[in-house]
N, C-alpha and C positions, 0 to 999 in steps of 0.2 A: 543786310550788311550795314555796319556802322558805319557814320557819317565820316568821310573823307574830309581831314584837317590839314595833312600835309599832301604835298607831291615832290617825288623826286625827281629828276628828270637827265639819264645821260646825253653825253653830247654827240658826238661823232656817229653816223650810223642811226641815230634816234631824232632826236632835237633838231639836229643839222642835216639840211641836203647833204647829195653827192660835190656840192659845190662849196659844203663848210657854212654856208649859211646858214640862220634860221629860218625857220619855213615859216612865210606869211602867215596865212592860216593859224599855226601854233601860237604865232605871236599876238595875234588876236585873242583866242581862246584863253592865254596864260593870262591877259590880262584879264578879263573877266572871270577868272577862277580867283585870280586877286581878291579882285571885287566883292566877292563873297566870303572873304576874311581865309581866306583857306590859303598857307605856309607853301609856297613855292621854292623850291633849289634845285641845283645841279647835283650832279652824281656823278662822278666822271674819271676819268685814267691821266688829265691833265694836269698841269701843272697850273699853279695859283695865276700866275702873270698871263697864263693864256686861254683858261676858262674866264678870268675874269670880266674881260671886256663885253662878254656875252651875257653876263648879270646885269653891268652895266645898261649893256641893249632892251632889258627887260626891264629892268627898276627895280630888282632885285636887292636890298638893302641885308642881308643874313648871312647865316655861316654859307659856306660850299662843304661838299665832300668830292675832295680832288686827291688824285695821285690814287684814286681805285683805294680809297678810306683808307688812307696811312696819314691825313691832317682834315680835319674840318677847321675851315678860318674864315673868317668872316670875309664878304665882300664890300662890303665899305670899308672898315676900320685896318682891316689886313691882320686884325689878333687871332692867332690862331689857339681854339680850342681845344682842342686833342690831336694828337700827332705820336705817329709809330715810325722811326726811322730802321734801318738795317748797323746793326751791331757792326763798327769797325773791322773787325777781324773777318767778319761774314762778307762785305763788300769787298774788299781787299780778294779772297777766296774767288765771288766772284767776276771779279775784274780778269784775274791772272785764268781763269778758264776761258776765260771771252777772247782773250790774247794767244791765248793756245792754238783757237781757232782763225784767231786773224782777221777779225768779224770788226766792224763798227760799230759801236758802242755809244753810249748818251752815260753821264753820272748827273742827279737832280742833287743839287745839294744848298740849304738855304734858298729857294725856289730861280736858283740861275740854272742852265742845262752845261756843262761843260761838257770837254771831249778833250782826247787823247788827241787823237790827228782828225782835219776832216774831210772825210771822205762823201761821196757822193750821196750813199744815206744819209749821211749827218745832215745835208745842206738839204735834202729833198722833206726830211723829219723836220726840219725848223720852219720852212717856207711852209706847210701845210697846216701849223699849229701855232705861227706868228711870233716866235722866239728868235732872241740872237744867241748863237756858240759861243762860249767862252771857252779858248784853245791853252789849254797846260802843258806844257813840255813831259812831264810823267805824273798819270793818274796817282798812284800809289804814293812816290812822296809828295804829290798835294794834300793826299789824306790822311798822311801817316801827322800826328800828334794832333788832329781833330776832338775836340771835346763830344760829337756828333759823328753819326754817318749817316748817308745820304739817305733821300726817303723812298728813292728808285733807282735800279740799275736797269737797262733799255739793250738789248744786244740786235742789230737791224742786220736784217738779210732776207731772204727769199725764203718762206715758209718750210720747205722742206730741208733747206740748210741749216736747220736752226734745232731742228729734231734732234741731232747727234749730239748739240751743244748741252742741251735740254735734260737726255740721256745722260749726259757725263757730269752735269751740278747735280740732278737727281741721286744717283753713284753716290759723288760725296758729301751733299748734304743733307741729302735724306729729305727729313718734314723742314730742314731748318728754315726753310726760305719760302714764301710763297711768290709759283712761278703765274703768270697769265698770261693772255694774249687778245687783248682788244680788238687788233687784228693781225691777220698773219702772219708777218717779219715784222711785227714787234714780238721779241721775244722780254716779257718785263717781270722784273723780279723786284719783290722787296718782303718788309718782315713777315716773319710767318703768321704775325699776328694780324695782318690786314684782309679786306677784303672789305666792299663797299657798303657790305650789311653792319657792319662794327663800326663805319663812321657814319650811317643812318643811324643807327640805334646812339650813338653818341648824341645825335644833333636832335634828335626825338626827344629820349631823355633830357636834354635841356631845355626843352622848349613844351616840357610836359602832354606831351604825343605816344599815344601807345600804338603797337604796330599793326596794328587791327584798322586805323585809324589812318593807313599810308596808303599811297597810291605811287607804284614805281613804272618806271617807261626805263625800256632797254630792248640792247638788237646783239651781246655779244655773252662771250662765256662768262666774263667777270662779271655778268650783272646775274646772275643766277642766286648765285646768295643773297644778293637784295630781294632775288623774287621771293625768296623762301622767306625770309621777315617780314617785307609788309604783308597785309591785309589783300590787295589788289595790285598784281604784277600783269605788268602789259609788255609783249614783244611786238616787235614791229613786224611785218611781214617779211623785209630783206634778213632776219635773224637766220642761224644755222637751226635746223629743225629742231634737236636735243634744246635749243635757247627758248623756242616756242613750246615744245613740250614741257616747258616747268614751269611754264606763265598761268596766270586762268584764265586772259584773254589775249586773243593776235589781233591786235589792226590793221592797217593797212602802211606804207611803207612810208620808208624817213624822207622819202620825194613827191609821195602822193596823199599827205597831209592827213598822217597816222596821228601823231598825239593830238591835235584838234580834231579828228571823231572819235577818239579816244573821250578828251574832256566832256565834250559833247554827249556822249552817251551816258557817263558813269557820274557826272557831276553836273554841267552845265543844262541835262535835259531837255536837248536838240532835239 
């Protein structure tokens, strides 16, 4: 196997306890993978303001790939390097299907999270990812003469609520949008052109990394595409089974200090 130069590394689920922290252990190990010159990042379904702090925690001076690879941007300087937002007319579409439903909704736009009204999701989705709402009297005309559209639309509810919603943008958008789900009752959509392997392979290619050369950590469906580009994909044990089956290895879970025996084996030589 060629030598490991970068690592990516999701948060929620992977990276972070059940308690949103970083795991001791990883934080240990990530600095010593440092150490040996080897390209450390995030990978992530977040947004810039709230992955960030956790780069910060690490010492992490480089791009991120946040918002599930629709912007890699730096975490010092905040310049963002490549960015895929959702076509005006595509959000708009689906905004008014989310409204259909009557659902709670998140719009990410310029890395603030606004909301229509807020509801109990909205306030539960903020407090758990360290953001404040910014409340608009109507999505639509805050959007309407935008040069931009946003880089995420978020539709919150209970997993199986959210299937009809899912069904009915599918109906009319077809491929247009790409939909995910990090976890459950986020139901997240943005351009078709995203997905976290296309803002890996952006931050590679900058930084002169071929994907043979990556080592990726993830526990959810969106990180699947990243398994499939690097070199070495690692699922955590808490992952859905299909998540593990596409990895080349499982460690052990995002509370019982997976990605440091991860490092530990494949790099650090524990």
């Amino acid at each position: 196997m060629p030598r490991i130069r970068m690592v990516a590394l999701d948060l929620d689920g992977t990276l972070l306890t059940d308690e949103i922290v970083i795991e001791p252990k990883a934080r240990e190990a990530i600095s010593k993978v440092r150490e040996k010159g080897i390209t450390v990042t995030l990978a992530t379904g977040r947004m810039f303001q709230s992955a960030q702090p956790y780069a910060v925690e690490l010492g992490l001076d480089i791009p991120l790939i946040i918002y599930h690879g629709a912007q890699v941007r730096h975490a010092g300087t905040g310049e963002v390097l490549y960015e895929q937002a959702i076509p005006l007319p595509l959000a708009r579409r689906l905004i008014e299907h989310i409204r259909s439903f009557g659902y709670a909704y998140n719009v990410y736009l310029e890395d603030c999270l606004y909301v229509e009204s807020i509801q109990a999701a909205n306030e539960e989705y903020a407090r758990r990812v360290g953001v404040s709402l910014l409340l608009v009297d109507d999505m639509l005309t805050f959007l309407q003469g935008r040069e931009k559209g946003p880089l995420k639309v978020v539709a919150l509810n209970e997993g199986p609520a959210l299937d009809p919603l899912e069904a009915a943008i599918r109906r009319d958008v077809g491929e247009g949008v790409y939909i995910t789900r990090a976890l459950p009752h986020y139901l997240e959509m943005l351009n078709r052109e995203v997905n976290k392997a296309r803002g890996l392979q952006a931050l590679a290619e900058r930084e002169g990394v071929r994907p043979e050369e990556i080592m990726v950590f993830g526990d959810s469906y969106n990180d699947i595409q990243m398994f499939r580009y690097a070199g070495l994909a690692v699922a955590m044990a808490n992952a859905p089974a299909e998540v593990r089956a596409a990895a080349d290895h499982v460690t052990a879970s995002n509370n019982d200090g997976g990605v440091a025996l991860a490092l530990e084996q494949f790099i650090l030589g524990g």
